[in-house]
C-alpha positions, 0 to 999 in steps of 0.5 A: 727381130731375131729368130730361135730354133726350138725342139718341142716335147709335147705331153712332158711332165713339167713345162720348162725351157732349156737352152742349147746354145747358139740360139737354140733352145728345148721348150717342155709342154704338157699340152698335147700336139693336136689342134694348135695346143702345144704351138699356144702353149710354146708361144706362152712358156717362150714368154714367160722365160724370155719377159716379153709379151706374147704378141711378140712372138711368132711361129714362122715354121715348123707348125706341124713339126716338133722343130720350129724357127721362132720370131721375136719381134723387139719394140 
């Protein structure tokens, strides 16, 4: 298992991924941050850059906020 920092913006114009370095990265959603739609839509752009199936991937904390710690699960 490893762990990622991650900044979200919710309600941009284009979903992508940026990485900052040191394992951190800027995750692009055009969802909005109301009942759950950004972290979903996070998890499901996270598995696309990374090529890795969307269970394995967990929001550990940061639920509410735009600065999440992210799961990886290997396997």
């Amino acid at each position: 298992m490893r762990t990622i920092s991650v900044k979200v913006q919710p309600r941009a114009s284009v979903e992508k991924v940026l990485e900052t370095g040191n394992g951190e990265y800027k995750v692009y959603t055009c969802k909005p941050a109301v009942d759950g739609q950004a972290n979903k839509a996070v998890i499901e752009i996270l598995s696309k850059y990374l090529e890795i199936k969307k269970n394995r991937i967990r929001i550990k904390t940061g639920h509410n906020s735009k600065n999440k710690v992210i799961e990886i699960y290997n396997g």
